[in-house]
N, C-alpha and C positions, 0 to 999 in steps of 0.2 A: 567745404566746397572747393576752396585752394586746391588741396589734397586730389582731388577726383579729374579735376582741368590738369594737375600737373601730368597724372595718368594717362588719359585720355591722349593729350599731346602727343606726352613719349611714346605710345602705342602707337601712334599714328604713324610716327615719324620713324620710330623699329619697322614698321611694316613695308612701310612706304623704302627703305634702306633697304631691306633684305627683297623685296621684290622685283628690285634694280637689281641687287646681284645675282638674284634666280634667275632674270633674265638674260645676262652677260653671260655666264657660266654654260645657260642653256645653247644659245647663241652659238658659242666657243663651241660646245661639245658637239652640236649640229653641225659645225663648220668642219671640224675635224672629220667626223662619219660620214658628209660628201666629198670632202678631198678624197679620201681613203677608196670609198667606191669608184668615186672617178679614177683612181691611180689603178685600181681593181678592172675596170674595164678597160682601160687604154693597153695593160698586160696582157689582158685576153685579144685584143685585135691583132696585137702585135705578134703573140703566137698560133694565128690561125693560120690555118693550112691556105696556101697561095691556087686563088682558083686556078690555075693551071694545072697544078695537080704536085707538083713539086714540092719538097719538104725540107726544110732548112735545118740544121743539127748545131746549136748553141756551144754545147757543152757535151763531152766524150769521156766520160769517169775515166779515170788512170787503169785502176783495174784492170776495166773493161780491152782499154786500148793494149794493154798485157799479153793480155788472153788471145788477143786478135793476132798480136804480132808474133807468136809460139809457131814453130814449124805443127803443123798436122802432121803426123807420120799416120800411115794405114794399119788398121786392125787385123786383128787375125781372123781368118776363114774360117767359119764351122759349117761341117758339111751335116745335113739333118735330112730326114726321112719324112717323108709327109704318113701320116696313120690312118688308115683311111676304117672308120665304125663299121 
């Protein structure tokens, strides 16, 4: 009968333990997945287009700016024939 009470107890009290930490954990890991969305949405406000119409530019890849700053020089002219069926 000893034996069965000492079971009983420790079961209880295992249970009663790890249901505490399944809620802490749960808790924790909920808390973390609403900071995240909220930090997820406050990025999206912050890059929406300004109702006036105007668009703001962050960040200009190096490349890019490269590419931009190259003289254009003009192509050459191909003279073409229209074909008419």
């Amino acid at each position: 009968m000893g034996f069965i009470l000492k079971f009983i107890l420790i079961a209880v009290a295992l249970s009663w333990i790890f249901s505490g930490l399944l809620k802490f954990f749960l808790r924790s890991k909920l808390k973390q997945f609403a900071n995240h969305a909220n930090d997820l949405k406050r990025e999206e406000e912050r890059r929406k287009k300004p109702k006036d119409g105007n668009v703001s530019v962050d960040h200009i890849p190096r490349d890019y700016q490269e590419k931009r700053t190259k003289e254009i020089r003009g192509g050459d002219y191909i003279d073409y024939e229209e074909v008419k069926d």
